[in-house]
Each structure stands twice: as C-alpha cells, then as structure tokens.
C-alpha positions in Angstrom: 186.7 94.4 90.4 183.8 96.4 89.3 180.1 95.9 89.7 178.2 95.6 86.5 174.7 96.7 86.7 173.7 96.3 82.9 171.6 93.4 82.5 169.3 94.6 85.8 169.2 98.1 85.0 167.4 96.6 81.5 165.0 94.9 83.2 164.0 97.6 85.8 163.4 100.0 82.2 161.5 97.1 80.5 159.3 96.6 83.8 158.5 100.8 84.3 158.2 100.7 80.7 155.2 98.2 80.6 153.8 99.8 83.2 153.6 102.9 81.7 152.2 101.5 78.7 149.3 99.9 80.7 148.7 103.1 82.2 148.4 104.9 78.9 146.0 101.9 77.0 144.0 102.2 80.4 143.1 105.9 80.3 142.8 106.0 76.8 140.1 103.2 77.4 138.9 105.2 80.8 138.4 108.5 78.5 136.2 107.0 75.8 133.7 104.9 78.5 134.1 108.3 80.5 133.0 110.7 77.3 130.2 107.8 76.8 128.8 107.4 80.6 129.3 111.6 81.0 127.0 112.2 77.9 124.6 109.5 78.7 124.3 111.0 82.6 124.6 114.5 80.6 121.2 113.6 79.0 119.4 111.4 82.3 120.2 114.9 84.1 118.3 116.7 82.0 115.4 114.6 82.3 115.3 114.5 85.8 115.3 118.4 86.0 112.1 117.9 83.3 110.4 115.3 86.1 111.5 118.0 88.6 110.0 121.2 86.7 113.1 122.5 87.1 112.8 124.7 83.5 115.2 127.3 85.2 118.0 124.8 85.3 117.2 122.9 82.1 118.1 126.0 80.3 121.8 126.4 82.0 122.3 122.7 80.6 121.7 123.4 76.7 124.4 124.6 74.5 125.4 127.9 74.0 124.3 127.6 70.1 121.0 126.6 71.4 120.4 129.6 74.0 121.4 132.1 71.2 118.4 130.7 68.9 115.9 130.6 72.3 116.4 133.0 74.9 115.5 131.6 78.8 112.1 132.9 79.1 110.6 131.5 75.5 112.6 128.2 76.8 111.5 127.6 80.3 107.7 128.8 79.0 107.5 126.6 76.2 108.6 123.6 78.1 106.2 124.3 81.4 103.4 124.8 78.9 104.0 121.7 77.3 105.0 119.4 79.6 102.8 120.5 82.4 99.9 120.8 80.1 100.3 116.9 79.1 100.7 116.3 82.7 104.1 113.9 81.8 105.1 112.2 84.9 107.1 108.7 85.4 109.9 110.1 82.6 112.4 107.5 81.8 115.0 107.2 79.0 117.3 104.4 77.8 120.1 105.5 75.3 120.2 102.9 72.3 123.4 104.0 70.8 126.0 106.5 71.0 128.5 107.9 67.9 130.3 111.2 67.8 128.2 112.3 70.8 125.1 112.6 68.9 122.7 109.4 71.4 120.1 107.4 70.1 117.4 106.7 72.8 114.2 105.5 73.8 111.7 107.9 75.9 108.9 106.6 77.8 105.9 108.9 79.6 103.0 108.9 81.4 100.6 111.8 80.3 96.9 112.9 80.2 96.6 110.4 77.2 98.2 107.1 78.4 101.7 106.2 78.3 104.1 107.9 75.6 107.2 106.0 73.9 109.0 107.2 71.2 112.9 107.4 70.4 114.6 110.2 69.7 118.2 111.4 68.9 120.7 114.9 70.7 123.9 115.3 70.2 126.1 116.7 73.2 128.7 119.1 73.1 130.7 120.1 75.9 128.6 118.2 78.4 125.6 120.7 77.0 122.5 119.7 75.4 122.0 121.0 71.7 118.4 121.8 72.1 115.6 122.3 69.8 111.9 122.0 70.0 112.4 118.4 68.3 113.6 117.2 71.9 110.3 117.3 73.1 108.9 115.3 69.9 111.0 114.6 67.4 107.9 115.9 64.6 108.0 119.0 67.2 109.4 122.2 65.2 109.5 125.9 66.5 106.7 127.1 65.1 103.9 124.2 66.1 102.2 123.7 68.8 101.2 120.7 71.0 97.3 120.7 71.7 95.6 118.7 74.1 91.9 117.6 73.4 89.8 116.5 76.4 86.5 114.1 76.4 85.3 114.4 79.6 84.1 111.2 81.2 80.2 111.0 82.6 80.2 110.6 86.1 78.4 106.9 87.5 75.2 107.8 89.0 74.4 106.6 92.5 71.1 104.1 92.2 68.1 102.7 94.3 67.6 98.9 94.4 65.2 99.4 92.2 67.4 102.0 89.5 65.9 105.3 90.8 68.7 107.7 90.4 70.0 109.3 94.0 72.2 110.9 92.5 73.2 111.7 88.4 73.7 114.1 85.6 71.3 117.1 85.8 70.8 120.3 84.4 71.7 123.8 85.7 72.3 127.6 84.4 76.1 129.0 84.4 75.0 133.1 85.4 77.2 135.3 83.0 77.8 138.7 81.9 78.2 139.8 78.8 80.4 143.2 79.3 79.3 145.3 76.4 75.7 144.9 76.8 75.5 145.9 80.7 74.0 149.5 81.2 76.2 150.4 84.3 77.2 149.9 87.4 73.6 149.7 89.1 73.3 146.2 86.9 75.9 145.2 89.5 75.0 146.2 92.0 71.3 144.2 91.3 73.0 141.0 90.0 75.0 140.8 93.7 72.1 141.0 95.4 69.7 138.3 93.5 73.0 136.0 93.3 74.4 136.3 97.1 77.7 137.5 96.1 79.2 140.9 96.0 79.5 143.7 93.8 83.4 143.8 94.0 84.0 140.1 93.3 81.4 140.3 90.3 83.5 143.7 89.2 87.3 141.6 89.6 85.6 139.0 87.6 84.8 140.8 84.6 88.2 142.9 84.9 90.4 140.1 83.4 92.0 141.2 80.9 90.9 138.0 77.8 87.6 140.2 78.6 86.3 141.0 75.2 82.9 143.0 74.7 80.9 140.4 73.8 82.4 137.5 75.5 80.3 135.2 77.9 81.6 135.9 81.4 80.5 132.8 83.9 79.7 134.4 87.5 77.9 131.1 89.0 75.6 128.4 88.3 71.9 128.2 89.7 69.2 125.7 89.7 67.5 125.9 86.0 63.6 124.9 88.3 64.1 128.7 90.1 62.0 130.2 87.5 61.3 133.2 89.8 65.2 133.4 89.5 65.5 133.1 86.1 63.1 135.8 85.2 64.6 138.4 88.0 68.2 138.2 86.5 67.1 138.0 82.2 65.4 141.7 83.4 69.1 142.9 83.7 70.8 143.8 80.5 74.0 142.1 79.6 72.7 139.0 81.8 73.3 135.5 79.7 72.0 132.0 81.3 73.6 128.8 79.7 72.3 125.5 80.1 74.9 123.5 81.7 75.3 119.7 82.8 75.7 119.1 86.6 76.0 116.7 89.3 72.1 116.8 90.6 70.9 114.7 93.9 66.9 114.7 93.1 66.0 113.5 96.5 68.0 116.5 98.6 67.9 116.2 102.1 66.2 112.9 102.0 69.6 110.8 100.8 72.4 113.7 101.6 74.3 112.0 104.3 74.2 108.7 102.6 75.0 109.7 98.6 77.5 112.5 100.5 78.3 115.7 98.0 81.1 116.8 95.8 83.1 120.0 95.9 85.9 121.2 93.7 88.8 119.9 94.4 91.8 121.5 96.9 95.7 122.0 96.3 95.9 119.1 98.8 93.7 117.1 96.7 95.9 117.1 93.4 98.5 116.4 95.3 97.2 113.4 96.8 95.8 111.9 93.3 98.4 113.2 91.2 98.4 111.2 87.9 95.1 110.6 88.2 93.3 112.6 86.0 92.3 115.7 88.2 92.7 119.4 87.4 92.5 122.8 89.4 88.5 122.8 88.3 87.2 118.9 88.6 84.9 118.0 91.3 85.5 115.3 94.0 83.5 113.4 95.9 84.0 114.6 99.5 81.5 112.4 101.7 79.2 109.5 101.9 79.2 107.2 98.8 80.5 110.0 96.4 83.7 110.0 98.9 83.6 105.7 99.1 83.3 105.3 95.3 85.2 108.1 94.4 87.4 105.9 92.0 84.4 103.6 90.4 81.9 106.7 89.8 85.1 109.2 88.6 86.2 107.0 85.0 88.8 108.1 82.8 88.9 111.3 80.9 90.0 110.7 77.2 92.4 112.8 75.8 94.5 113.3 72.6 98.1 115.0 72.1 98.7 116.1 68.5 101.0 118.3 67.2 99.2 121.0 65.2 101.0 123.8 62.7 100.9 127.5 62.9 97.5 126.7 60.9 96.5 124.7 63.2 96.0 122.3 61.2 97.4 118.6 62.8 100.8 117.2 61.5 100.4 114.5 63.7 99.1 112.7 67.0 101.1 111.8 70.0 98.6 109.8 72.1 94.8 109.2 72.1 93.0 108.1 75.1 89.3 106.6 75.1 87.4 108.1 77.4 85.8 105.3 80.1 82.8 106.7 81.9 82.3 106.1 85.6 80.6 103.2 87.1 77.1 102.9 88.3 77.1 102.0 91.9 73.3 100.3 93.1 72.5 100.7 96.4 70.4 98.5 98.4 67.9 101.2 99.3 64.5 101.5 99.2 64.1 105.3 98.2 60.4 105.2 99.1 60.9 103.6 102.7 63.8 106.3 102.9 61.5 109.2 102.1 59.1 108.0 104.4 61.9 107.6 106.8 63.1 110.8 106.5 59.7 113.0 106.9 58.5 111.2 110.0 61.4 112.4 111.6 62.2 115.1 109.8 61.6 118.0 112.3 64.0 115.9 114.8 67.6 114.7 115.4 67.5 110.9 114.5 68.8 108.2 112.7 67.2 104.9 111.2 68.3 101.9 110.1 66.5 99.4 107.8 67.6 96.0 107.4 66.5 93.0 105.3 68.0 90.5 108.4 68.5 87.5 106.0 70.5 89.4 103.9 72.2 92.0 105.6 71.2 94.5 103.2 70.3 98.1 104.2 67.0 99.3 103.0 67.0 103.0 104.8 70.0 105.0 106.0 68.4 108.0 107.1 69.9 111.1 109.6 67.7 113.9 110.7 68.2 117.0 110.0 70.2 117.0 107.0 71.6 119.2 104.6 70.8 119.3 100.7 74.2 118.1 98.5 72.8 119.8 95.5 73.9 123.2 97.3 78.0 121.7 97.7 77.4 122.3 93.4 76.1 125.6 93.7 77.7 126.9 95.9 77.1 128.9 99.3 77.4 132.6 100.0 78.9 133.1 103.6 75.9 133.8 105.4 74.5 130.6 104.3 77.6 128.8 104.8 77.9 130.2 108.4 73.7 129.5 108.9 74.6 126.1 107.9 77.3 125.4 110.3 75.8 127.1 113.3 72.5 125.3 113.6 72.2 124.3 116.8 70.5 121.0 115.4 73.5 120.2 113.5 72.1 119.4 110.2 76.0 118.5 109.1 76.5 115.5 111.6 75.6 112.5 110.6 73.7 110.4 113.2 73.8 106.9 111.9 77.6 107.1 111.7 77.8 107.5 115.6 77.0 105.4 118.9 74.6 106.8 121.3 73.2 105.0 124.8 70.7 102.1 124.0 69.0 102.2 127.0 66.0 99.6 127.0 66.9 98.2 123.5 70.2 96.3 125.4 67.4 94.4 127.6 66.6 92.2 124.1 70.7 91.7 124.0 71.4 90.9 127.5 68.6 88.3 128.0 69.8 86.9 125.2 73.4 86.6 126.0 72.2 84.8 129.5 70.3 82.2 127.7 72.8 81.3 125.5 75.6 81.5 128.3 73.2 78.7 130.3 73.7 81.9 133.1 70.1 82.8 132.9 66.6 81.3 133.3 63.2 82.5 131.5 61.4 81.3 134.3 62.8 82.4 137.1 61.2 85.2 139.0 63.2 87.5 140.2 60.9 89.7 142.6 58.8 92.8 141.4 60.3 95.9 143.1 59.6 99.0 141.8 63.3 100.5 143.5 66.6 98.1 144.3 70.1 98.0 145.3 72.0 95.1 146.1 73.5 95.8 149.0 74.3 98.8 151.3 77.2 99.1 149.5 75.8 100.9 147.1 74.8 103.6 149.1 71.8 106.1 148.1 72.3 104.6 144.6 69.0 102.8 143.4 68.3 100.9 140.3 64.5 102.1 139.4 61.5 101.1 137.1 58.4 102.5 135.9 56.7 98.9 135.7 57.2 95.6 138.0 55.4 92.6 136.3 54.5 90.2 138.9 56.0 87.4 138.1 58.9 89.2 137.2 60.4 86.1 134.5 62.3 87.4 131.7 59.2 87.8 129.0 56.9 89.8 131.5 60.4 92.0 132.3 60.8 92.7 128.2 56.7 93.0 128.0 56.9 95.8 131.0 60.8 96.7 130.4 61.5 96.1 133.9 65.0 98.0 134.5 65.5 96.1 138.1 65.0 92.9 136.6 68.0 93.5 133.8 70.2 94.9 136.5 69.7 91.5 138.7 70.0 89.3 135.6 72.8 91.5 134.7 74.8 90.4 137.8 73.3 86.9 137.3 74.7 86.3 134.2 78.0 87.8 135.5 81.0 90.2 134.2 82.9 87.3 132.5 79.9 85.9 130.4 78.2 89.4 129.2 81.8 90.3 128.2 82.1 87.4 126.0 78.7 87.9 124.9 79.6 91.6 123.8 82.5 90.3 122.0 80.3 87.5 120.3 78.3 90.2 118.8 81.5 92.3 117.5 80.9 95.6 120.0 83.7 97.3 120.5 85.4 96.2 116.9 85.0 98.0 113.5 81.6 97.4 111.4 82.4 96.2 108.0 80.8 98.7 106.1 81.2 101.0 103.2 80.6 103.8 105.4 82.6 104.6 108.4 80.6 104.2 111.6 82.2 104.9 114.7 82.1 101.5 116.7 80.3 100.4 119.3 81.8 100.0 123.0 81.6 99.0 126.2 84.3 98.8 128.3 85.4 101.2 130.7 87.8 100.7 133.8 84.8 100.2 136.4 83.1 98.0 134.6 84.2 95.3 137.0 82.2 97.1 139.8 78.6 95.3 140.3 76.8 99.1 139.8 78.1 99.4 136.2 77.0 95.8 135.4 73.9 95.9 136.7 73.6 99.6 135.1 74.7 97.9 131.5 71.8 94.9 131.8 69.4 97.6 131.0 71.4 100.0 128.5 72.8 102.4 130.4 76.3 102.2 132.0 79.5 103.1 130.0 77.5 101.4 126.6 76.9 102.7 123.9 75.8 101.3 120.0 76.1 102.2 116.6 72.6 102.2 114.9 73.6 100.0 112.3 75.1 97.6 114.5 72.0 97.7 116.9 70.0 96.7 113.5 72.5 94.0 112.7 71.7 92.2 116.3 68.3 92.5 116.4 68.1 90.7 113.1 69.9 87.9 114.5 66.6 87.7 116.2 64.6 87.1 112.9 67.3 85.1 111.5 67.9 82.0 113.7 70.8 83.8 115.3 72.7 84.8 112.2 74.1 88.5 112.0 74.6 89.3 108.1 77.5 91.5 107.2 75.2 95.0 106.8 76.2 96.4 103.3 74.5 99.3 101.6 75.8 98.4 97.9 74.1 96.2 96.0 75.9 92.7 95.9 75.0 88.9 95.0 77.6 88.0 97.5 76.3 88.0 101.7 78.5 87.0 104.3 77.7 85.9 107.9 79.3 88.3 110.2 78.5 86.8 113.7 76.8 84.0 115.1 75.9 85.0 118.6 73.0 82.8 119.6 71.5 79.1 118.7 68.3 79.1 116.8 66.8 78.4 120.6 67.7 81.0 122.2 66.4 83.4 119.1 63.1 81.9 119.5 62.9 82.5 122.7 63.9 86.6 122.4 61.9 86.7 119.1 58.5 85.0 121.2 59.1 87.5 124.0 59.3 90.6 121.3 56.3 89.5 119.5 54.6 89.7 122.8 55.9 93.3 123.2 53.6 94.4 121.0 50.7 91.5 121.2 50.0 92.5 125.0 48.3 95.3 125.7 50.7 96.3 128.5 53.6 95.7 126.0 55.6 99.1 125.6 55.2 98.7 121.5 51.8 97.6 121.9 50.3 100.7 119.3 52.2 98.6 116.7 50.0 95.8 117.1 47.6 95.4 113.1 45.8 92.6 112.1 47.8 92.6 108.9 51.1 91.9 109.8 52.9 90.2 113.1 55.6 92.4 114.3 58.4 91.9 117.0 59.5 94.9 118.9 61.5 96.3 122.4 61.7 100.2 122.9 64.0 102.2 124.8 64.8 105.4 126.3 68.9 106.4 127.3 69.2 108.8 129.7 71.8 111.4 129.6 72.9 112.9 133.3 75.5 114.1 135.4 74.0 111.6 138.4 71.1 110.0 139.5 69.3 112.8 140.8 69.9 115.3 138.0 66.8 116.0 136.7 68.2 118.5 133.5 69.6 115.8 131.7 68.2 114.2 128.5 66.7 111.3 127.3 67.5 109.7 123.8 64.2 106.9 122.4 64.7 104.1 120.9 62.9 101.4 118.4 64.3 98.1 117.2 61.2 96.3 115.5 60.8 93.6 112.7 58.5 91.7 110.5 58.5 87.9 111.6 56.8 87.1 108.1 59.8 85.4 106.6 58.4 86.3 102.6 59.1 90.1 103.5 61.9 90.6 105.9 62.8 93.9 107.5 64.1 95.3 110.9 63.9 99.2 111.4 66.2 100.5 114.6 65.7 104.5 114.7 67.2 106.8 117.6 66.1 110.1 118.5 67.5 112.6 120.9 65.9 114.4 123.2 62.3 112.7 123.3 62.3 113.7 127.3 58.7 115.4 127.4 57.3 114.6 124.0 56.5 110.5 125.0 60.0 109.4 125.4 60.2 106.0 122.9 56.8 106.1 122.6 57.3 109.3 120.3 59.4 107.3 118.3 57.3 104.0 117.7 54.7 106.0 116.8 56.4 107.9 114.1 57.8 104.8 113.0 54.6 103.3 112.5 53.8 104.6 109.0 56.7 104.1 107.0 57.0 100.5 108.6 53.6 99.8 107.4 53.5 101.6 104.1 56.6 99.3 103.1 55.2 96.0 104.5 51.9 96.9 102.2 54.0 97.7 99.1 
C-alpha cells in the first residue's frame, strides 16, 4: 500500500503561502512608515545641526541640485550670518503633513526679537534636503536680506531714599580719529600720550581695513567735565569728540563699593547668560548693587527682524520686540550721611554702618579707601590698573563685607547675654584689679585693663570698659550659655542681605578652655563680627530687644531677624550705654551734647602674635545710637590700625560730625 501525502502537502503550501503574503503586506507597510519617519528625522537632523552651528555639515545634507545653485562657503556664511545674527536658540519643528516627500511643518524659535513660529514646506529627495533661502523664511529669496534693528533698553538707575541718583545715565566723549585729516605720525604719537594708550594700538586701530578717509574712528571715551582734556586733544588735527551716553556714578568714591561698577562683558559671561540679551560689547554689572540687580536694572532690548530687498526696502517683518527699560532700584541711603561718612574717614581703612534699628534699614554703607566706578567705564591704562591694585591700603577691598575683632564693643553683647541667661548680676562686684588670672594654671598669661571702677558692677565695668571684669563674667555666665547666646544673635550663620558679607564667627576648637572664654567676654579670643551684623545687635538695644532683618533696598516690607533679649534686659544695656557717654569717665564721653541723648560703648581689637608682642595692631571701634525714638539711628564704624593715633577714641571723634549733622537735619 502506498502513502498518500496530497491533502497535507496542500496545507503545508497554503500555510508558507500565507506567510509569505504577510511578510510582503508587512514590508510594503514597513517601507512607506520607514520613507515617512526617515524624511521626517531627515529634516529634525538638519535642525539640530542649525541648533548646533554645525553649517559645515548642514551643507553635506542638502541635495545635490541645491549645492550646484549655492556653493559651501556662500551656504555655511549666509546661514551663520543669519541665524547667529538673530541669536535663534530653542529650535523645534513639528511636521504637519507629508505627500510625495515634500513636509509640511511648523517651526518654532527663540531669537533677539521674542519667540518665532511660522510653518514652512521642503521636499526630500534621497534623504537630502532641497534647499533654498525660503528654508530660513519662507518670504526669504536669494537676493534679500534679513536685518536686525536694535532699541537699546535704558539702564535702571541706582537711587537714594530720597531719589538722588547714585548711579544713572551720563554723558561722556567717544575720542576718534578721522584718518584723512591727521597730519602724520607725530599726531600719534601726541594723542597716546594725552590718552594713556600707545602709539601702536592707536596705529592697528585705524589700520582696519572698513577705514575710509573720512570715517569717525572711536579710540576711547573720556569724561566730557576734563575741559583741560578736551582742549589738549581738539589742538590735534584729525581729532573728533562725540557726545556719548554712559553709565555715570556722580558720587565716585563716596558710594563705589556699595553701587559696585560695570565692565564689558567676558566670553565666560555670554556663555553664562546666553539667551539673554547680551552681546560681545554690552556692559555688566560686576559688583555691589550693579552685580545684585543685574537682571532688574538690565531690561530688555527691543528688536525687529524683517526681511528687506536688494533695495533695502522691507518686504516684510519677522518679529518685533518692545523694548522694556530697566528697573529703578531705591536704596535706603542717606547720600548726605554717606558723604559725611565717607570724608571723616576718608584718609583711613574703615567701614561704617548706619542703621535705622526699628526698621532694619541701612542709612550708610561706607568702606575707606575706595575706588571711583566711573573709571571701570573709561577704562584704565596699565600703569593705573597696576597703581590701583598695588596700593598697600587696598582701595579694592571692601571693609564692610568682612569680620574683623570687636574688641570692647562685645562687652555690650556679653553682658547682655548674662542677663538674659539669669547667669549674671548688674550688681555684683566683682573686684577692681588692674591684672588677673584665674588660676596658676594659666601661667604668665594675664587678663589686663587700663581702668578698674571700684565697685566693679557691670555699668561702672561698660562706663570704664573694664577688660578683667568681662573675662570673669565671661566665665560666670559660662561656655554653654554665651554659646547659645551667640547663636541667639545669628553669629556664625549667613546675614540676610543683598550684599554678601562674610559671616561672623566664633567658634574655634579651644574655645572650651577657660582662657579663650574669658578672652571672648571682652572681644578678643577667636571672635570676630561683620560690621553690619555688629549694627544689627546693637540696635536690639534701641529696639526693645528686636534685631530687624538689615536691608539696603528700599522696601515696605521689615522682618524681625532675631529676638535675642527681653525688653528688660535692653533697658538695662541701653541705661548702662547712655551712661558711657553721660559720665565724664565714660570712654564716649566727648559725644555727650545738650541736643541730643546718645548711647554708646567703644572698642579697640588687638592684633598679635602673643601677649607680649608689642608690633602688633590695634583695630577701633564705635557702636553708638540715638535713644530719641522720633529719629532712630545706630552708626558702628571700624578702623584699622588706630594703635598711636587715640586708639577708639580716634574713631568717636571722627564719628562725631556726621552723627550730629544727620540728627540736626
């Protein structure tokens, strides 16, 4: 019998047969979404490479129809021009529709003129791009050209409390050439010298080659009130001054460290605020409030993108942009206080603080010596530059940003801490002695005072500023309790301002070792303050034991920042510091008027290798207030090296003025 095979072979063929069938509808279907997806990645390629300034490769993905009518360098040129000089960023496409590869889709842009949108068609051929200038904008032909116009925005100025500009739009003279009217070299040679710069630089400058005869050459820009200036350089032929518009501090030195300066801006700078409106010749702020406000006082450029014909005359606009000037930012100061401030101490390295302690608002900011911003816009030659930098008096460091010892000022802080601890009593007498150690474990190490009031309670110690009677009540009131007083007044943790200060500190690893507490109940040991912050605690004093947030920017918003001490132990401190000044043996007594009541405690830090070093340096201090509650103010001022010239007395009596010239106005 044989073995039929018929019926299954049939069934095996109709089986492979539907499988081949599948296989084929399956590719078919695979090539067309393939041919779609290919051309649609085709065309996000290319826009990436655009995001990427990749010009170079954008041209090896356009169609060879397309490279014959634009050869690579007119390609990769016209695109960099165009899309760098609208400064697109944040590309995107989304492809609408697709038939016989030509693709409808949308394009969206950020540029120099807002967001772009607009929807466009290509057709892809071979996985190649057919390119023409209508890719860029579809109203885009060969022969146009796309023009950006710029408004520039006005800088915010920077404002007293009471709208005196700091710091605003001024006037200047740009210094230029004009080529075909110079006489000769020796005109050079002249112009270097009266504008600090050098005959070869001027000589590449006017060496470009857009140099026409009788075009205006810029060189630099000078202050237009240098009439001495201005009539030495209009003597040389060829020599052009045009009024320009600048950034202009009127006050100079006297607000430089607090309004900061602007300089042009750096490679690393457009990098970091890409997008943001910047170009290779804007200014930024670089410091103080110019720095902090850089956003608010910058604005918006406007800007418009139109396409314009070989007549330039405009077929059309891309984008338009309003131009939003900067913000004004008020400050709290008192500019008069601030100048007054600032030339009692000019000659000297200082810092002062004024404080409205109610309020928390800053009234002076002032660092001695100082630097004037207005020369950041004009510039420096290198011998100024170098002049500027090497000044042993640092004129560039800003003194109110940093922490420097207290010395006797900390007496005010640490009696106050032990009174509101319950650790310490007013009355108590602690002994007058003139030199003191604990114990012999100290060694030849000696706590020492220039004045032992007998009896040696707390307001006759702050009256004399007994340094043996703060070390005792140092170790009285103990480690534990001054360390939580420390923290209750925020040292050692970042002031909230809108300038960065370096914080205050005063830990260390011996400070559990009786010589560097008894060494910190009088300012020295391993403390050391931030003016501001020293300002900020003494008006607790004034202000029932409330520490406003200190804040140099106008506001109608104040915020308690600490509430160290009860309204009783403030009136005891504030009683004692009244008396500073009220008793003739008081060591602020030369403050004492019959106009106004004042509150006071000096200082002197000492800076030495040890105890017996007699090369070392002394830094004086003032913290002083108004008690009259209808004008508020505390003024803390530090200044270094007062060894010699009256230690803190030097520096209450230079404070004297300006503190009564504002209490009078």
């Amino acid at each position: 019998m044989g073995v039929v095979y018929t019926n299954n072979n049939s069934k095996k063929y109709f089986i492979i047969g539907g499988i081949v069938g599948i296989i084929v509808i399956v590719s078919v279907v695979l090539f067309f979404l393939l041919s779609g997806n290919n051309n649609e990645g085709t065309l996000k390629d290319f826009y990436t490479l655009i995001s990427e300034k990749k010009y170079d490769e954008m041209y090896d993905c356009i169609s060879e129809e397309s490279q014959k009518k634009y050869d690579k360098e007119t390609f990769v040129t016209r695109n960099q021009n165009i899309y760098e000089g609208i400064e697109a960023n944040q590309l995107s496409i989304e492809v609408l529709d697709e038939e016989d590869n030509q693709l409808t889709y949308q394009v969206k842009m950020n540029t120099v003129a807002g967001e772009v949108s607009f929807e466009n068609k290509t057709t892809i051929e071979d996985d190649k791009i057919v390119w023409d200038d209508s890719f860029i904008f579809p109203d885009l032909t060969q022969n146009d050209k796309v023009r950006v116009s710029e408004d520039e925005a006005n800088r915010g100025r920077i404002l007293d409390r009471n709208g005196k500009m700091l710091a605003g739009q001024g006037e200047a003279y740009s210094v230029g050439l004009v080529r075909g009217k110079l006489n000769g070299e020796n005109d050079y040679d002249q112009l270097a010298k009266l504008l600090s710069l050098t005959k070869e630089s001027i000589q590449k400058t006017m060496s470009a080659a857009w140099i026409q005869d009788d075009s205006f050459v810029p060189l630099t820009t000078i202050p237009s009130d240098d009439t001495q200036l201005e009539n030495q350089l209009l003597q040389i032929p060829g020599v052009q001054l045009n009024t320009v518009e600048v950034r202009s501090y009127p006050y100079g030195e006297i607000t430089s460290h607090l309004t900061g300066y602007m300089q042009q801006v750096t490679a690393e700078d457009l990098e970091k605020h890409q997008g943001e409106g910047y170009t290779e010749t804007s200014m930024i702020g670089r410091s103080g409030i110019e720095a902090a406000y850089e956003k608010q006082l910058k604005g918006t450029n406007g800007a418009t993108i139109s396409i314009v014909d070989e007549n330039g005359s405009t077929k059309s606009t891309v984008a338009t942009q309003e131009k939003q000037d900067g913000q004004d930012i008020t400050l709290t100061i008192d500019i008069d206080l601030q100048k007054d401030l600032y030339q009692s101490f000019e000659n000297d390295q200082s810092a002062s603080v004024a404080m409205n302690p109610t309020n928390g608002e800053v009234l002076a900011l002032v660092s001695t010596p100082s630097f004037d911003s207005n020369n950041f816009i004009y510039g420096f030659s290198t011998e100024e530059w170098d002049a500027l930098n090497n000044d042993e008096a640092q004129p560039l460091t800003n003194r109110f940003r940093s922490t420097w010892v207290p010395g006797s000022t900390m007496k005010s802080i640490t009696a106050a801490i032990g009174l509101e601890t319950g650790s310490l009593d007013a009355s108590k007498d602690f002994g007058a002695e003139m030199k003191w150690q604990k114990d012999s474990s100290w060694g030849d190490y000696y706590v020492t005072t220039l004045h032992a009031p007998n009896p040696n309670n707390l307001k006759n110690a702050l009256i004399y500023s007994d340094n043996v009677y703060f070390a005792k009540a140092a170790l009285e009131i103990g480690k534990d309790n001054l360390e939580k007083g420390y923290q209750s007044l925020k040292i050692g943790e970042d002031i909230p301002f809108e300038l960065a200060l370096t914080k205050s500190q005063y830990t260390s690893d011996s400070f559990d070792k009786d010589i560097q507490i008894a060494d910190s109940g009088y300012g020295q040991g391993q403390i050391l303050m931030n003016p501001v912050q020293m300002a900020s605690i003494y008006s607790s004093f004034m202000n029932d034991g409330k520490m406003m947030t200190p804040h140099v920017v106008k506001s109608t918003e104040t915020s308690v920042w600490a509430e160290p001490f009860s309204k009783k132990t403030t009136d005891e401190i504030k009683s004692d510091l009244i008396q500073v000044v009220e008793d003739s043996h008081g060591t602020a007594h030369s403050l004492k008027n019959s106009q106004f009541q004042l509150a006071a405690k000096t200082g002197t830090g000492e800076i030495k290798e040890s105890q017996d070093d007699t090369t070392g340096t002394e830094i004086g201090w003032l913290s002083v207030a108004s008690t009259d509650s209808s004008n508020p103010i505390v003024i803390t001022t530090m200044v270094e090296d007062v060894k010699g010239r009256g230690g803190s007395g030097y520096v209450v009596d230079h404070v004297k003025q300006p503190l009564m010239s504002y209490l009078q106005r």
